[in-house]
N, CA, C and O of each residue as an XYZ file, in Angstrom:
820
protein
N      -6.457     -9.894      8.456
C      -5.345     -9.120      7.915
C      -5.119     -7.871      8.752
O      -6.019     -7.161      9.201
N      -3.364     -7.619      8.965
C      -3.699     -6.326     10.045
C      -2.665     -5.514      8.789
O      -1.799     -6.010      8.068
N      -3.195     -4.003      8.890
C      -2.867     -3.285      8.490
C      -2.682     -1.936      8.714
O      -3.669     -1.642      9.389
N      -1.767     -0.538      8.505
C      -1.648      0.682      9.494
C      -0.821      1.485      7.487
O      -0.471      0.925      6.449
N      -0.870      2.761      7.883
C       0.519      3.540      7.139
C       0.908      3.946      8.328
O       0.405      3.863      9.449
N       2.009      4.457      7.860
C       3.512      4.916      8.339
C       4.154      5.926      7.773
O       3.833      6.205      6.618
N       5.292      6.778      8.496
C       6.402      7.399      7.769
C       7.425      6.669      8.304
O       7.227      5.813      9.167
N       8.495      6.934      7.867
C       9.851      6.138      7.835
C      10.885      7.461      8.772
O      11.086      8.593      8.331
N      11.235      7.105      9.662
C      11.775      8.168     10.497
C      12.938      7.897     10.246
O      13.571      8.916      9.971
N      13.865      6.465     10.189
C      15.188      6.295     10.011
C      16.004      4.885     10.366
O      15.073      4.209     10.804
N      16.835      4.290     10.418
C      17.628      3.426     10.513
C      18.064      3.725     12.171
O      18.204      4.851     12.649
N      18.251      2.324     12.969
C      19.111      2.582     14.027
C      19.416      0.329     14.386
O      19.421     -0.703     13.714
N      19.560      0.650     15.495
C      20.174     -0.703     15.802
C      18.987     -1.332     17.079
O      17.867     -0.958     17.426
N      19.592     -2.076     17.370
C      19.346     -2.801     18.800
C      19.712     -4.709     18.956
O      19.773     -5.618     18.128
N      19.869     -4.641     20.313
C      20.463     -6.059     20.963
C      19.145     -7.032     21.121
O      18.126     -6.868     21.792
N      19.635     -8.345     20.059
C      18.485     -9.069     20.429
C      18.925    -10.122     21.936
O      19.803     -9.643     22.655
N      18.420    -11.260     22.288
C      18.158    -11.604     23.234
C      19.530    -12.755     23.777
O      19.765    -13.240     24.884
N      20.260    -12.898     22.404
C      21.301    -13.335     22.310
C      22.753    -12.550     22.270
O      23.896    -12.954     22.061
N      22.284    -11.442     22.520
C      23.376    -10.402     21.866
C      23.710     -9.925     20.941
O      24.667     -9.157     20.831
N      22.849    -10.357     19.941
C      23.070    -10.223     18.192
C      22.919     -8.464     18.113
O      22.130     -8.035     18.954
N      23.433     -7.617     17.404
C      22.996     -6.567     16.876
C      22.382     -6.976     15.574
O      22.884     -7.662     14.684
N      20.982     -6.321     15.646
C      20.051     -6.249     14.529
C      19.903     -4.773     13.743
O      19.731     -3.768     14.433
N      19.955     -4.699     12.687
C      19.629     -3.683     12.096
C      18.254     -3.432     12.138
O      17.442     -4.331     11.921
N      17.917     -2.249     12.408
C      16.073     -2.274     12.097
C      15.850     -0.440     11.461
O      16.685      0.462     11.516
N      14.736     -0.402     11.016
C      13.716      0.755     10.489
C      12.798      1.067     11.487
O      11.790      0.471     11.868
N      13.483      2.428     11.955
C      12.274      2.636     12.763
C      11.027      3.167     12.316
O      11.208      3.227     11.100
N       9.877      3.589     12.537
C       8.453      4.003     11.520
C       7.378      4.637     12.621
O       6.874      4.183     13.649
N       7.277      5.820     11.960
C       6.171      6.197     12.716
C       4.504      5.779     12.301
O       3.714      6.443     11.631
N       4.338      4.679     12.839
C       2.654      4.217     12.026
C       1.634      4.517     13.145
O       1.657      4.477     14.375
N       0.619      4.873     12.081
C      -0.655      5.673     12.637
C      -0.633      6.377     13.866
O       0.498      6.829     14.043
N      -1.508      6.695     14.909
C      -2.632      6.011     14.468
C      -3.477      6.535     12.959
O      -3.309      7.476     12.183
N      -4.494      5.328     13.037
C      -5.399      6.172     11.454
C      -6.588      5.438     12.086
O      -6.815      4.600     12.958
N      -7.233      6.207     11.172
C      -8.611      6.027     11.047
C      -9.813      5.747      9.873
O     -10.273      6.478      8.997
N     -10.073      4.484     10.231
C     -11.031      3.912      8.861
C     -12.394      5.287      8.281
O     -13.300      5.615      9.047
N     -12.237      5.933      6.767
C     -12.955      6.854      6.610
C     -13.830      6.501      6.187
O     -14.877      7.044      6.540
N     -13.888      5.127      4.957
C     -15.030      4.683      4.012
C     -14.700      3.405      4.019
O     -13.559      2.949      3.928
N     -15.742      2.793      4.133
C     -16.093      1.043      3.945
C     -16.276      1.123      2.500
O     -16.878      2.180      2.311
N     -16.004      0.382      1.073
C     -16.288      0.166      0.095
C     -16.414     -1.492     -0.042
O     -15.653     -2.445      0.125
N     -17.961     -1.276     -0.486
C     -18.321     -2.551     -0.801
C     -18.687     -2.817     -2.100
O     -18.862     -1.914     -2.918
N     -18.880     -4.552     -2.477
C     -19.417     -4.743     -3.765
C     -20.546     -4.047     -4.522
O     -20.451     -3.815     -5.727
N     -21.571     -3.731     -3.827
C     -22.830     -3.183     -4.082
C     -22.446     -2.355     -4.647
O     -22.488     -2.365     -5.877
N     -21.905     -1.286     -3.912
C     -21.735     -0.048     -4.487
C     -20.572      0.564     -4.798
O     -20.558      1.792     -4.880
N     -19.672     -0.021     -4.971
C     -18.007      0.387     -5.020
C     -17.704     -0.380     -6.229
O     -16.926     -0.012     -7.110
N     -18.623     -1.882     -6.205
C     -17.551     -2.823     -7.169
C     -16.850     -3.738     -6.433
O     -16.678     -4.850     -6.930
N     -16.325     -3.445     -5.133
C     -15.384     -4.588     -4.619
C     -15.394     -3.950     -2.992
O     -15.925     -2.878     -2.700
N     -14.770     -4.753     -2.130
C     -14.541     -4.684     -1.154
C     -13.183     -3.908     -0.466
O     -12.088     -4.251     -0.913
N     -13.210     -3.170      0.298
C     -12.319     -2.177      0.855
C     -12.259     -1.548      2.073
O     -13.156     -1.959      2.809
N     -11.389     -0.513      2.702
C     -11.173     -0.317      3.487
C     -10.335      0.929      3.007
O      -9.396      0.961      2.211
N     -10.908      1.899      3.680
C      -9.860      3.303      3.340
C     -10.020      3.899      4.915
O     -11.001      4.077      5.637
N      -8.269      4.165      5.125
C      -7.954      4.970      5.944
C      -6.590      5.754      5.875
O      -5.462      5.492      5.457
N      -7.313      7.028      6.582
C      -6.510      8.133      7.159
C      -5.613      8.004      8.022
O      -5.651      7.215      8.966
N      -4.893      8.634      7.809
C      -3.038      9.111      8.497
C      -2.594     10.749      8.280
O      -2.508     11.511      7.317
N      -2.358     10.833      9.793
C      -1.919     12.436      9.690
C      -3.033     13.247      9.170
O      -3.158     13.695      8.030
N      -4.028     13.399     10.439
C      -4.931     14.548     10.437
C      -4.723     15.861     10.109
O      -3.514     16.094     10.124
N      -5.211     16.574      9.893
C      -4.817     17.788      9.324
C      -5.833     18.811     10.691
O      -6.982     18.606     11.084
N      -5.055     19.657     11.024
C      -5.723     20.089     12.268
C      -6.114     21.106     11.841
O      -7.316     21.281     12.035
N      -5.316     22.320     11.033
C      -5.555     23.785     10.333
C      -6.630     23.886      9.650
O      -6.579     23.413      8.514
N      -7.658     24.388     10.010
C      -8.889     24.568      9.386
C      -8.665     25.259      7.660
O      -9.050     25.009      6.517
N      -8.025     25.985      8.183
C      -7.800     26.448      6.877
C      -7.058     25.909      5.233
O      -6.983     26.471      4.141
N      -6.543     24.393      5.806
C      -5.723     23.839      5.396
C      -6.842     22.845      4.755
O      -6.494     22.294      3.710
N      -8.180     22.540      5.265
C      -8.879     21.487      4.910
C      -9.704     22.153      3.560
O     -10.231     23.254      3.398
N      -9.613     21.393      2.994
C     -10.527     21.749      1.512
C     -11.803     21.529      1.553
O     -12.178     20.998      2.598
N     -12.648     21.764      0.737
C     -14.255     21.597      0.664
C     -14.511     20.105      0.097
O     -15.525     19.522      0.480
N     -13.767     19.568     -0.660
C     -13.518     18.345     -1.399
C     -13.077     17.071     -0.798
O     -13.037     15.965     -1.339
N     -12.631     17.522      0.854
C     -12.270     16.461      1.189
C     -13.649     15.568      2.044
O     -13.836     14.370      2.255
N     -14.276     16.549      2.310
C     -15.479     15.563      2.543
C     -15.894     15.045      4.104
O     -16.668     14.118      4.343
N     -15.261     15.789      5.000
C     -14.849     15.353      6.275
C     -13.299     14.316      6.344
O     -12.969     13.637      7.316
N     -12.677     14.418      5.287
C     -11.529     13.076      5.713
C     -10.120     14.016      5.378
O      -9.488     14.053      4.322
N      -9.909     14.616      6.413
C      -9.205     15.862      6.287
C      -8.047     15.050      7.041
O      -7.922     15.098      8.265
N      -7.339     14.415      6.331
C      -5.929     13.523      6.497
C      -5.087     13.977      5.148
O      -5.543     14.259      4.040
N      -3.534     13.954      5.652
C      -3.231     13.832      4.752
C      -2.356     12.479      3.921
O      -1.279     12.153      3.422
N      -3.172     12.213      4.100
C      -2.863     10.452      3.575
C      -4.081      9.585      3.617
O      -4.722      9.260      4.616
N      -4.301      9.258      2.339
C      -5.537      8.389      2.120
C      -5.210      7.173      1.514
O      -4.435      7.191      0.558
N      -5.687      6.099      1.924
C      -4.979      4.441      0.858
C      -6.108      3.628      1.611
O      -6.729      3.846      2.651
N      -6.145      2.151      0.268
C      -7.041      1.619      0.405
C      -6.259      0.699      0.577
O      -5.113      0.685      0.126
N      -6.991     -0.561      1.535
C      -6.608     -1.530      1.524
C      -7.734     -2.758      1.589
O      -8.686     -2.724      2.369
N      -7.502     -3.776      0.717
C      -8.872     -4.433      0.451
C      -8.445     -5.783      1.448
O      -7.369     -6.382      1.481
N      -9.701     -6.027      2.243
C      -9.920     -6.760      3.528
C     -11.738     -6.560      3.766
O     -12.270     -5.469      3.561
N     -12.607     -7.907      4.264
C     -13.136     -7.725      4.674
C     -13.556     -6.643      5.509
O     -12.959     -6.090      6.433
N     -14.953     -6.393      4.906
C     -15.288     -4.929      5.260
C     -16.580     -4.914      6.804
O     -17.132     -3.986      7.394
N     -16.629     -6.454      6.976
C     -17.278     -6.356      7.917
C     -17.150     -5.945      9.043
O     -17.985     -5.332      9.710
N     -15.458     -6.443      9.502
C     -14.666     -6.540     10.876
C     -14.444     -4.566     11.123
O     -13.885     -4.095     12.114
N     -14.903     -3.897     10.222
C     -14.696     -2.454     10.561
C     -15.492     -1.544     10.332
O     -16.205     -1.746      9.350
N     -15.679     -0.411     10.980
C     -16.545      0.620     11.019
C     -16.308      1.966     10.408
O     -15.171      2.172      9.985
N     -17.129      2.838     10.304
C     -16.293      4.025      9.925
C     -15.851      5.031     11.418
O     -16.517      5.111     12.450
N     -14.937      5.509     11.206
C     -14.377      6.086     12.408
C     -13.633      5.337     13.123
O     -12.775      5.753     13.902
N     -13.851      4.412     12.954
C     -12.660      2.654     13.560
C     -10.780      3.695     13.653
O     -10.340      4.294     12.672
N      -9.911      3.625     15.244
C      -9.119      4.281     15.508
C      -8.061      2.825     14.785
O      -8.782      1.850     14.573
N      -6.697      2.606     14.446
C      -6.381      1.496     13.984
C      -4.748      1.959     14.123
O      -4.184      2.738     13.355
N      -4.141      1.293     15.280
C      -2.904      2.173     15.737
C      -1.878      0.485     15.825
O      -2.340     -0.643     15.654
N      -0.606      0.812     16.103
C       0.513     -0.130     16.174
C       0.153     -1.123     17.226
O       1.001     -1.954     17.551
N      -1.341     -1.117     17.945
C      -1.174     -2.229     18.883
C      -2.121     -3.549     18.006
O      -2.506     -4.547     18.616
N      -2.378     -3.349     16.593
C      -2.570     -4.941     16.039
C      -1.511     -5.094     15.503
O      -1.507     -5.833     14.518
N      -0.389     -4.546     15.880
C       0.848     -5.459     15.345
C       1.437     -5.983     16.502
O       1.394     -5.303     17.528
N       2.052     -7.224     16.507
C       2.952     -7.619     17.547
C       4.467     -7.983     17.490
O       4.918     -8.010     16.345
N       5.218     -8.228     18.349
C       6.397     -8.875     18.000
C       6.781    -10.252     17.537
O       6.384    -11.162     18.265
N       7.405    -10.557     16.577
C       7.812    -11.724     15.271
C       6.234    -11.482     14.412
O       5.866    -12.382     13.657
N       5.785    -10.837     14.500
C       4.750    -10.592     13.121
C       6.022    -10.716     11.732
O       7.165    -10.325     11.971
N       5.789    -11.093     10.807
C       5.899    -11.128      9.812
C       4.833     -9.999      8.194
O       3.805    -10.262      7.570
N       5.769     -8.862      8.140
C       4.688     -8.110      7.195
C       5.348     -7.488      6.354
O       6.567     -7.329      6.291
N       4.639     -7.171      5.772
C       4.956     -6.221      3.953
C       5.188     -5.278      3.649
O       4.022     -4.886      3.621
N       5.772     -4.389      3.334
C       6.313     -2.697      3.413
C       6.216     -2.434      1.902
O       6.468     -3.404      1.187
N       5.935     -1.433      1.383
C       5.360     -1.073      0.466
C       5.476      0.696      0.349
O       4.965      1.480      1.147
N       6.147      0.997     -0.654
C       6.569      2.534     -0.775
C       7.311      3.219     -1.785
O       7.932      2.538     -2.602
N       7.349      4.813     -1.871
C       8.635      4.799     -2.966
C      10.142      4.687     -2.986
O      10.593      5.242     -1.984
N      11.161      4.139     -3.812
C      11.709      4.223     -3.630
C      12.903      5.966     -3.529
O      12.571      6.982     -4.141
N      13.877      5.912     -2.874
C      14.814      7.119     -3.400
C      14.912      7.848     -4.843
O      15.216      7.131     -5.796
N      14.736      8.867     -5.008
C      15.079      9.097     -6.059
C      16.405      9.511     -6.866
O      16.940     10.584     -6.590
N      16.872      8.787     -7.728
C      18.453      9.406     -7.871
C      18.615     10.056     -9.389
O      19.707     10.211     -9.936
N      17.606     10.335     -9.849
C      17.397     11.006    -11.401
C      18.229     10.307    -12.144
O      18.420      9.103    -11.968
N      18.868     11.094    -13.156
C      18.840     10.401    -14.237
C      20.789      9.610    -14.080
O      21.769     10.286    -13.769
N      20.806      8.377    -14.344
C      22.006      8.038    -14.027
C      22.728      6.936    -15.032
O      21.922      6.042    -15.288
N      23.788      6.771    -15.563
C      24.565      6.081    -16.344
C      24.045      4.586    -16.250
O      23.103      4.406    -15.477
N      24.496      3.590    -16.879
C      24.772      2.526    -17.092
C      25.448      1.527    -15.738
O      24.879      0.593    -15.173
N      26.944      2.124    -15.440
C      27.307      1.744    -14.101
C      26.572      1.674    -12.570
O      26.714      0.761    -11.756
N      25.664      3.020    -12.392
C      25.077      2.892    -11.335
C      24.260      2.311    -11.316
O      24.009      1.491    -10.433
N      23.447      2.597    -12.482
C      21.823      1.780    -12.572
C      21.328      0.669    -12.963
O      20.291      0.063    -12.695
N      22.631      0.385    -13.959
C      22.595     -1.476    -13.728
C      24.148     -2.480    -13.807
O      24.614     -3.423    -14.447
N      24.546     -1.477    -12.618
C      25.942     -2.051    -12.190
C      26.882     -2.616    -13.427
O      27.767     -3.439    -13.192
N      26.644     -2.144    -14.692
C      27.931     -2.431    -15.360
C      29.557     -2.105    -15.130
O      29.957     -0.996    -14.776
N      30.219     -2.973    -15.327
C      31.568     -2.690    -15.140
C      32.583     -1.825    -16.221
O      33.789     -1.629    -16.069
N      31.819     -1.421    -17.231
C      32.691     -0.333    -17.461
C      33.538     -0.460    -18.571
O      33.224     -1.582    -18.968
N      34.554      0.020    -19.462
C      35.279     -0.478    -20.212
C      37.147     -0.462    -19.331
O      37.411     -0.083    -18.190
N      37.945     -0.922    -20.214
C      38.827     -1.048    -19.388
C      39.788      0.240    -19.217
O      40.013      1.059    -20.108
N      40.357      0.269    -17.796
C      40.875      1.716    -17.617
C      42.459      1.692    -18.411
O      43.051      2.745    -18.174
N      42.883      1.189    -18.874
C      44.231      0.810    -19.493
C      44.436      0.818    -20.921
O      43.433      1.223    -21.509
N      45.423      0.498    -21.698
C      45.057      0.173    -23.526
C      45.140      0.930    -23.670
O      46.215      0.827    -24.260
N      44.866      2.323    -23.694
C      44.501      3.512    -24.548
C      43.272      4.115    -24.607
O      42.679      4.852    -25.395
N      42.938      3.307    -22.966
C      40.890      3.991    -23.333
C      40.889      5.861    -22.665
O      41.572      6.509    -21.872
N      40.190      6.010    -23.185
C      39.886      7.804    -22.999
C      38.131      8.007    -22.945
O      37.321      7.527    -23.739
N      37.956      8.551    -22.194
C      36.733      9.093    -22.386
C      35.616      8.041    -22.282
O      34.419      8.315    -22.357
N      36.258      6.489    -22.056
C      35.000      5.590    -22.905
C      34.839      4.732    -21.276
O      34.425      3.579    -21.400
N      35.088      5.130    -19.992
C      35.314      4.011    -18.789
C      34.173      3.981    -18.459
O      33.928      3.105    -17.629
N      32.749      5.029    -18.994
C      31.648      5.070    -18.163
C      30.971      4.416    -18.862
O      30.023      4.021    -18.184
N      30.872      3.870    -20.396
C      30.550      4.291    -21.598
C      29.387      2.294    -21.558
O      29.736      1.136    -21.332
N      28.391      2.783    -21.822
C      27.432      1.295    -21.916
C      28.130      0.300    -23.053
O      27.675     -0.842    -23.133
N      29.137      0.662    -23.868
C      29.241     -0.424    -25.146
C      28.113     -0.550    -26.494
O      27.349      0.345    -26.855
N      28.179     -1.207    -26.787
C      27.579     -1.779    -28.018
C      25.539     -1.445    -27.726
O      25.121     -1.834    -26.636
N      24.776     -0.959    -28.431
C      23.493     -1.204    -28.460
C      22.488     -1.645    -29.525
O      21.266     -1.504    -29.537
N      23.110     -2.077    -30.202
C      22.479     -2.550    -31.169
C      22.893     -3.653    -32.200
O      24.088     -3.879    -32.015
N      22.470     -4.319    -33.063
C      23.277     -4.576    -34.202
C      22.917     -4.431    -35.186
O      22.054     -3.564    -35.319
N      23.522     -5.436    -36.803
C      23.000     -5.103    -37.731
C      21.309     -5.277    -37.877
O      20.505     -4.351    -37.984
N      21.081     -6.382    -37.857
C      19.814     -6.472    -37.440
C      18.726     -6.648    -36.086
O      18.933     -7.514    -35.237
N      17.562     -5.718    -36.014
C      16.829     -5.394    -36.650
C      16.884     -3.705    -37.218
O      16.091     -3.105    -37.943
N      18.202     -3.228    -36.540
C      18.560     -2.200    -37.204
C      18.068     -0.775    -36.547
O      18.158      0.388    -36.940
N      17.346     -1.558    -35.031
C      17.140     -0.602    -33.922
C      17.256     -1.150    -32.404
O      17.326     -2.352    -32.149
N      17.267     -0.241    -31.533
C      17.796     -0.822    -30.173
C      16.521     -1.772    -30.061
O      15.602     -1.502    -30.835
N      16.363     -2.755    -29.272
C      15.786     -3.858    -28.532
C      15.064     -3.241    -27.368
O      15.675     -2.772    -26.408
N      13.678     -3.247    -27.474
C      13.064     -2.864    -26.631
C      13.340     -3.682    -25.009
O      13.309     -4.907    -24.883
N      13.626     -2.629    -23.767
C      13.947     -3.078    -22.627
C      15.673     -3.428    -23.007
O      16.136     -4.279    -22.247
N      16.395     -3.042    -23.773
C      17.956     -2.777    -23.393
C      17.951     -1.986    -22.003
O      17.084     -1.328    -21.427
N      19.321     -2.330    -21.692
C      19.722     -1.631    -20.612
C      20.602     -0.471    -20.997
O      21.599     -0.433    -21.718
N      20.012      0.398    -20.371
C      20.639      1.850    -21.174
C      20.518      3.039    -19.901
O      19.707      2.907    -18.984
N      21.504      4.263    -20.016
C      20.972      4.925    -18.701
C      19.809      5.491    -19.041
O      19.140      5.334    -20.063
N      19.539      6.458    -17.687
C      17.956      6.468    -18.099
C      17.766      7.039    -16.263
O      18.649      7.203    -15.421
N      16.006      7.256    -16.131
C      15.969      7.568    -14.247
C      16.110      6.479    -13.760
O      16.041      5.337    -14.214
N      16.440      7.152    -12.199
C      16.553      5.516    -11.727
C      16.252      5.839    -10.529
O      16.645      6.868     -9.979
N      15.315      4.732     -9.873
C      14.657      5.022     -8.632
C      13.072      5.927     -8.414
O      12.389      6.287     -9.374
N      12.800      6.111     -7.345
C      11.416      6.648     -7.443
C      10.259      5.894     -7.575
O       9.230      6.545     -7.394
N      10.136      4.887     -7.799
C       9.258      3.893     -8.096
C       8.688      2.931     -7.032
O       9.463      2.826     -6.081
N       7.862      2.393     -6.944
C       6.503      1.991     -6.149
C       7.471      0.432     -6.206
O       7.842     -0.304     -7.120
N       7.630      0.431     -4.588
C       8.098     -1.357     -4.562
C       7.561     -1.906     -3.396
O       7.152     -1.080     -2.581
N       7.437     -3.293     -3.056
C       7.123     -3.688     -2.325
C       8.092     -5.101     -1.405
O       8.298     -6.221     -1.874
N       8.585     -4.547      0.096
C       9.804     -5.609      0.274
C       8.760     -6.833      1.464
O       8.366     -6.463      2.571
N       8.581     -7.787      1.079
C       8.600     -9.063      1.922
C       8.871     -9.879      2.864
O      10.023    -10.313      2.819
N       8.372    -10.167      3.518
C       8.964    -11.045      4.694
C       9.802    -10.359      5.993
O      10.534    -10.953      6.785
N       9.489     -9.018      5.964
C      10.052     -8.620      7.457
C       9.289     -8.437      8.350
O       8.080     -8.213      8.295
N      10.102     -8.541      9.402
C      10.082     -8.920     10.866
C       9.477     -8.000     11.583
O       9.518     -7.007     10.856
N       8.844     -7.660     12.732
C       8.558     -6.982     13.664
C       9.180     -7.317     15.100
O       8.904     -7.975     16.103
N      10.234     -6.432     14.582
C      11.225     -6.535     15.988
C      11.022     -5.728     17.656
O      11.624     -5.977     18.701
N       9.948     -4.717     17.379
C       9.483     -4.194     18.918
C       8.171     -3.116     18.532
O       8.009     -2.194     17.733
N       7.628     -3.566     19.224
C       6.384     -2.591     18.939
C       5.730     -1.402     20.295
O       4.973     -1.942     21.102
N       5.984     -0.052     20.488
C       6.237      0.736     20.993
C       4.501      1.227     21.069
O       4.056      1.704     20.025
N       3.614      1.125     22.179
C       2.373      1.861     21.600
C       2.438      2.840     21.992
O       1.655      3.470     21.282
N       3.053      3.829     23.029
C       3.258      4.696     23.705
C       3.724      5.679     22.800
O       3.035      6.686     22.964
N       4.666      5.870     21.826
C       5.126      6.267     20.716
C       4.635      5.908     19.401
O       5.166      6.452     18.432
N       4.001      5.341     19.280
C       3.512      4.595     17.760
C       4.639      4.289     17.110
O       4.495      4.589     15.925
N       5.485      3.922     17.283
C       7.044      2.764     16.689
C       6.746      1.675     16.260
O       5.826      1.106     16.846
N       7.412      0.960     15.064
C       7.519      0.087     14.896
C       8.881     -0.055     14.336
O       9.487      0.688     13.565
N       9.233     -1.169     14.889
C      11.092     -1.418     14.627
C      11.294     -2.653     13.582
O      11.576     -3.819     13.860
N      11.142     -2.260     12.718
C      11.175     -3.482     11.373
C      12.691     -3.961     11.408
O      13.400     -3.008     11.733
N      13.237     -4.824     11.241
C      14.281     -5.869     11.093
C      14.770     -5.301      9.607
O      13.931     -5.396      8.712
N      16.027     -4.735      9.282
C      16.351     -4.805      8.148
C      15.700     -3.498      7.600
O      14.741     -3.040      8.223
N      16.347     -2.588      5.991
C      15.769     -1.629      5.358
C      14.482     -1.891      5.009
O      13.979     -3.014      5.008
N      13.800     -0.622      4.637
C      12.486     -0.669      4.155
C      12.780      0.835      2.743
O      13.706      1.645      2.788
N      11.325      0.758      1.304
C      12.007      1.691      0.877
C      11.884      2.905      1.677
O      11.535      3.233      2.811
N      12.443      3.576      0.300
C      12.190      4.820      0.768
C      13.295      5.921      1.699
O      14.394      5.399      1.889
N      13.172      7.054      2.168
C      14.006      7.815      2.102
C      13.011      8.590      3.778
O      11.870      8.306      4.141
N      13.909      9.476      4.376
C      13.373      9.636      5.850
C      11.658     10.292      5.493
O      11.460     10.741      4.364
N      10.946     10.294      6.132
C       9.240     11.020      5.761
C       8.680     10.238      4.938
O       7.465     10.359      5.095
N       8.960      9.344      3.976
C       8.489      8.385      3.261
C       7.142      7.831      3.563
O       7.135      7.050      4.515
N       5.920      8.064      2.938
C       4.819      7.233      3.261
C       4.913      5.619      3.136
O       5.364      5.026      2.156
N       4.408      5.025      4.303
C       4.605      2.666      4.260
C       3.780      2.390      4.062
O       3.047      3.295      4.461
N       3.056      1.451      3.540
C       2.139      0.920      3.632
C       2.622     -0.611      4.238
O       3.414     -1.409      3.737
N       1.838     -0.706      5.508
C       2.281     -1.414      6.217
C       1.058     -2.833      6.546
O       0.045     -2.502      7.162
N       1.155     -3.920      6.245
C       0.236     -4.980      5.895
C       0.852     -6.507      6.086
O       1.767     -6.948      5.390
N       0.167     -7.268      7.195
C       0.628     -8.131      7.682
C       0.924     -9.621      6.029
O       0.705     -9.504      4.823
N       1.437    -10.728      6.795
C       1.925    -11.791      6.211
C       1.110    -13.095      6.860
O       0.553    -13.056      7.957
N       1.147    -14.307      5.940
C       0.351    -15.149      6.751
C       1.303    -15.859      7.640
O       0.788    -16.273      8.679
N       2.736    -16.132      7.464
C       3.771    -16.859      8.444
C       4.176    -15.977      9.177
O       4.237    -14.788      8.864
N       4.577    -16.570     10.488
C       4.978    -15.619     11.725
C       6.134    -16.503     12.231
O       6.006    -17.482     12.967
N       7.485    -15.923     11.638
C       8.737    -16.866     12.335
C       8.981    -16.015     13.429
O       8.599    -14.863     13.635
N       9.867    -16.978     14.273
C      10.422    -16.261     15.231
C      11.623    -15.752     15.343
O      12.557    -16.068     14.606
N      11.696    -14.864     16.345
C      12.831    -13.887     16.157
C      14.089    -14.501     16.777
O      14.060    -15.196     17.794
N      15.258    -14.178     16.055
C      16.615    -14.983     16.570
C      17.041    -14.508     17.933
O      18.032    -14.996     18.475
């Protein structure tokens, strides 16, 4: 299993080999560095924790961190043999047409109506409607004589922990630590990835 974090620097383009314009995510991943091996014995289970974005300011490092003065810590569970502690773990185990997993928060857009957050259409703008075009409709009925747990109702929206599938690794930069993912990823520019390979590897158009 290959695996790195990331920040999310931004959206741009590029020409594949056919001429196609591809959309891609560009990402700044690692390098990092493996801090703690967790094993069954003594953890409970098997793991792998590493650091992203060292923290250089002495003054900035806490007493609590223990020597793992990153600011970004995540586990990822993988055989714990294939790694060491201090293990450097940068964009060159990824390659091009890798196939992998992106994992992050989404945008946050606070608190939002009915229309945005679960694309309802609204009541009608004509007839005599006033006041009611944003308006969710009906929530309840006579019985059980309260809303239905999981109605769709406004409410926050966004911010939340998702995970998108099956993309591509369209160029892998080691000189820069880049990675050019095929298509959006979540999240919003600075965004922490968690970035973790797939077992199929298609190829790129």
């Amino acid at each position: 299993m290959k695996f790195i974090l990331g920040e999310k620097i931004g959206m741009s383009q590029i020409f594949a080999e056919k001429g196609h314009i591809l959309p891609v995510t560009l990402i700044e991943a690692g390098p990092c560095e493996v801090t703690q091996i967790k094993t069954k014995e003594k953890d409970g289970y098997e793991a792998i924790q590493i650091g992203f974005k060292k923290i250089e300011k002495k003054k900035k490092i806490k007493k609590t961190m223990k020597g793992k003065a990153f600011r970004y810590l995540q586990e990822f569970k993988d055989k714990t043999k294939d790694f060491k502690v201090g293990q450097k773990i940068d964009v060159s185990t990824f390659q091009k047409g890798d196939t992998v997993k992106i994992s992050g928060l989404t945008k946050g857009k606070g608190f939002q109506g009915v229309v945005k957050r679960w694309d309802f259409a609204g009541r009608p703008a004509t007839r005599g409607t006033k006041h009611e075009l944003r308006t969710p409709g009906s929530v309840g009925s006579m019985f059980p004589q309260r809303v239905i747990k999981g109605k769709k109702m406004p409410g926050r929206m966004g911010g939340g922990r998702i995970t998108v599938k099956n993309l591509e690794v369209v160029e892998v930069d080691k000189d820069k630590n880049l990675l050019a993912i095929k298509g959006a990823v979540p999240g919003r520019k600075g965004t922490l990835l968690e970035i973790s390979s797939e077992k199929s590897t298609p190829s790129l158009r």
